[in-house]
N, C-alpha and C positions, 0 to 999 in steps of 0.2 A: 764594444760588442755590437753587432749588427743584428739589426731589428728580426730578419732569417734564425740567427743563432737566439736570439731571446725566446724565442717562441718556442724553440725547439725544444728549449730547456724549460720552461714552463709547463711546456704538454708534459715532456717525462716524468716532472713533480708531479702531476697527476694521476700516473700510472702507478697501479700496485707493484712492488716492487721483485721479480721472480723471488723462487726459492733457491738457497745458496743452490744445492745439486739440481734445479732443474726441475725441483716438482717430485721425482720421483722416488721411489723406495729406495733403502742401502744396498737391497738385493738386488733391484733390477728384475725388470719383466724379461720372459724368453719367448720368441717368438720363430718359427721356422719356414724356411725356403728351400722346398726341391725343385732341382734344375734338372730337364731331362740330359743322359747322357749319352756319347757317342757309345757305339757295340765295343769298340776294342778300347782296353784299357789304355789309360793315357800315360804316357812315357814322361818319366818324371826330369824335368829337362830345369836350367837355369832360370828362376821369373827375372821379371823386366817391370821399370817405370821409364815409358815413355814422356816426355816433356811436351804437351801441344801448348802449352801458354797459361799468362793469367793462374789459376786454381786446377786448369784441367791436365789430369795427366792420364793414360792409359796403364790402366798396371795386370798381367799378364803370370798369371801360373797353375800349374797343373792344371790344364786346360781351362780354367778359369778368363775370362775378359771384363776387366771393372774398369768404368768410365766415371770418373772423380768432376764434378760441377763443371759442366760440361758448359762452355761460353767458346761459338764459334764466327761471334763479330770479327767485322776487320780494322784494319786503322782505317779513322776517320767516323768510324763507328758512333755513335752515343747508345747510352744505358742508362735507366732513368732506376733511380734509386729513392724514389720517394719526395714527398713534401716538394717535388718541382725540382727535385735536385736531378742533375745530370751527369755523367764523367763520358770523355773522348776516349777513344781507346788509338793507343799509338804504336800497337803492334799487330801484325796478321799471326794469325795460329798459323803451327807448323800443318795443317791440313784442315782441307773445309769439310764440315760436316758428313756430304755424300759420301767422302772417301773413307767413312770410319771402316775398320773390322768389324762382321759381328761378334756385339756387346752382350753379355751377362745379365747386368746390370749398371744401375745407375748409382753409384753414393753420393748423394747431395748434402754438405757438410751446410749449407740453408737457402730458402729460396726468396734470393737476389737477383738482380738484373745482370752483374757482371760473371755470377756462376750456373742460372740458367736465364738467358735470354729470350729473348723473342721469336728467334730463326730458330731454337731448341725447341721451344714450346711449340712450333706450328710442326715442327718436322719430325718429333721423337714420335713411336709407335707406342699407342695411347694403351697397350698391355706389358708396356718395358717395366721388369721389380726398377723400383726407387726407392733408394731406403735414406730417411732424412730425418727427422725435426717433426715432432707429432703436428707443431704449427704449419710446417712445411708440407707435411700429407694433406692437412685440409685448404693450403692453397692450391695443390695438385689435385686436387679433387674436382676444385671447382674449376679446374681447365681440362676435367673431362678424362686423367688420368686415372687407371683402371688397379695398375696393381702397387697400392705402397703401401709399405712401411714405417711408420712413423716411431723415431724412439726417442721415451726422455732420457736424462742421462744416467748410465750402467744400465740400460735395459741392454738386451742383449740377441742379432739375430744369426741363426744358423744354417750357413747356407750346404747345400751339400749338393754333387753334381757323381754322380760316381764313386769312385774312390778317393774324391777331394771334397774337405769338410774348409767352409771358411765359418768362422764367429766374427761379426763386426760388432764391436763393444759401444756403446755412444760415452763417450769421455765430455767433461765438462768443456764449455766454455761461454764466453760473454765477450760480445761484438760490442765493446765499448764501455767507457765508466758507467758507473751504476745511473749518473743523471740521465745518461742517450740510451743507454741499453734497453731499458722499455718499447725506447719509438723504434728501433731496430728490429730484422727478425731473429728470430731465436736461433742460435747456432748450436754446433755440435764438433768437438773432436771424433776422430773415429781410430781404434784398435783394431788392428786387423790379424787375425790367428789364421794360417792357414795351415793345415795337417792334410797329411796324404793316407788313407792304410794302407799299411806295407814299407812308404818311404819316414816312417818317422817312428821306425825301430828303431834296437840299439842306440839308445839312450839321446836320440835327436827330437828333440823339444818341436811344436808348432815356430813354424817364422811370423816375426811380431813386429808391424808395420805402422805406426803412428802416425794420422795427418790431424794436425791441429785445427782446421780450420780457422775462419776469419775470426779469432780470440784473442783478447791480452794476456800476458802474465797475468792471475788473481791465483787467490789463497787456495780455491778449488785444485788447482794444478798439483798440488804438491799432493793429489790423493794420488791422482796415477802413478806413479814407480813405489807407492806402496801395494796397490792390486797388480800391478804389472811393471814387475823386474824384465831387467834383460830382455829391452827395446833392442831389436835388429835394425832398425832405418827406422824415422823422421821424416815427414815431409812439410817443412817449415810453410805457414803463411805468412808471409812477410810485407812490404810496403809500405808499415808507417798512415795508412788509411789516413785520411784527415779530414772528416765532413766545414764543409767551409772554408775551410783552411787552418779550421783551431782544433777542433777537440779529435784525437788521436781516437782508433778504433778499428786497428789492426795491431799486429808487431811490429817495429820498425826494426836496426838492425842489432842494438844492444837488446832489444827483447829477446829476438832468435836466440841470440848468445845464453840469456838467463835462460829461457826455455831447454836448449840441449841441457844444460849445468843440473837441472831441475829433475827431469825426465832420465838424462846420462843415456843417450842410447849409440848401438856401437857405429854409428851414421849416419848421418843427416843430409839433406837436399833441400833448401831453399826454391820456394815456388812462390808464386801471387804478388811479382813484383814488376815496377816499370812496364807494364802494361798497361794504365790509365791513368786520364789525369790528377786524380784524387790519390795517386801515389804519391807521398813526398819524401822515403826514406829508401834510394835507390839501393841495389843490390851492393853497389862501392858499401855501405853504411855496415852491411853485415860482413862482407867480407876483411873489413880495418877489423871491427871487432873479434871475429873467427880469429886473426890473427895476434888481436892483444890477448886472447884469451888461452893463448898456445894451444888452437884446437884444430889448425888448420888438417892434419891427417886423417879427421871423423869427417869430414866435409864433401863431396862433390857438387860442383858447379854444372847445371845442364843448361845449353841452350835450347832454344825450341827445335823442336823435333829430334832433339838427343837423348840415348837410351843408358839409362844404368843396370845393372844385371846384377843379381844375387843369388845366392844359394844357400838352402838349409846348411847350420855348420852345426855338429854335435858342439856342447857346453859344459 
């Protein structure tokens, strides 16, 4: 064990240790967000998740724009992750920051250096919603950002723009075994319900979106597909995270695996991989597994800047 890794795990011993859910109530807080909307109603068209790299993807519907931990280093890049630690980043995002769409909002699944950087922080517009990790608003706070949301887990916020109503759920999770998880920031899955009035007659349910964030498999997981059957799309984090090179504190790719099995949702996309160097469980790792596990048909593979497309299906 390396004197780095000793320490680390000592400080953790010291930290009080969270609470299984998060802190928060069974019921979860509710909390709301209006968005001004365009004069003519919006045309209910196919959503999309765009693939920009790393954690960030673009996802896209009923006039909706959500930008997912938004990291737009390039390779060669570094990202400082605490305690003096560092990671390279060995990919370029499929576009640099100036060229985003106007965004909606922000979901920040927690605030890290490889999913909100430093070119994010100096460049986002300091009245952008962010909706993260109660620990995660009060770091945002103290950089001057004006409007978040902070949720522990099963709070619950309501966005509404129109005739489009989103609920992002905050779902458990823990960015590493209980020893590291303390020195870590607090993370968060996020559920995403999107319902349209009008297009989610006739017996078509809200579309239900799950991004894990930077979490392992733990006991917590297994609440979700009791509060929320009949997951539409997954968006796995995956990587295999390794602080030091020992203790694991992401998914790697038999995680992803047990995660879908767990959850059961009707498709999955794998993200947050082979983009730095602190990755060590590459995208090969989940896809053997996808395939030992005969799940290869619930799967799409995106590169960066590749788009997947979905649409409400009655159930």
């Amino acid at each position: 064990m390396t004197a780095a890794m000793a320490l680390l795990i000592a400080s953790a011993g010291a930290q009080t240790p969270p609470a299984a859910d998060g802190g928060s109530a069974a019921t979860g807080k509710q909390q709301t967000l209006a968005l001004s909307a365009p004069a003519q109603p919006v045309k209910l068209e196919p959503g999309s998740v765009t693939f920009i790299g790393n954690a960030t993807v673009i996802i896209r519907y009923a006039g909706l724009t959500i930008l997912t931990d938004p990291n737009f280093l390039h390779k060669g890049d570094h990202v400082h992750l605490g305690y003096g630690l560092t990671s390279e980043r060995l990919t370029d995002p499929a576009i640099d920051f100036d060229k985003l769409p106007p965004i909606d909002l922000v979901l920040l699944s927690h605030l890290h250096g490889d999913h909100f950087d430093h070119l994010v922080e100096k460049k986002l517009k300091r009245d952008m919603p962010i909706v993260t990790t109660v620990d995660g608003a009060a770091g945002l706070e103290q950089l001057g950002f004006t409007n978040r949301y902070g949720l522990n887990t099963w709070d619950t916020l309501t966005v509404t723009k129109g005739d489009t109503t989103l609920r992002i759920n905050a779902m458990p999770g823990r960015h590493g075994p209980p020893v590291l998880a303390g020195l870590l920031p607090d993370v968060m899955g996020s559920m995403l319900e999107f319902s349209v009035a009008g297009g989610n007659g006739n017996g078509t349910p809200p579309y239900r979106m799950y991004i894990s964030g930077d979490t392992l498999v733990y006991d917590d997981i297994q609440e979700i597909p009791r509060r929320y059957p009949d997951i539409d799309l997954a968006l796995l984090h995956l990587g295999g995270t390794r602080i030091l090179g020992v203790m694991k504190v992401t998914m790697d790719g038999e995680d992803g695996v047990r995660m879908m099995q767990i959850i059961a949702p009707h498709h999955a996309i794998p993200i947050h991989y082979n983009d730095y160097t602190v990755f060590k469980s590459p995208l090969s790792d989940f896809q053997k597994a996808v395939t030992e596990a005969g799940l290869q048909d619930k799967v799409t593979y995106l590169k960066h800047g590749d788009t997947y497309r979905f649409r409400q299906q009655k159930k």
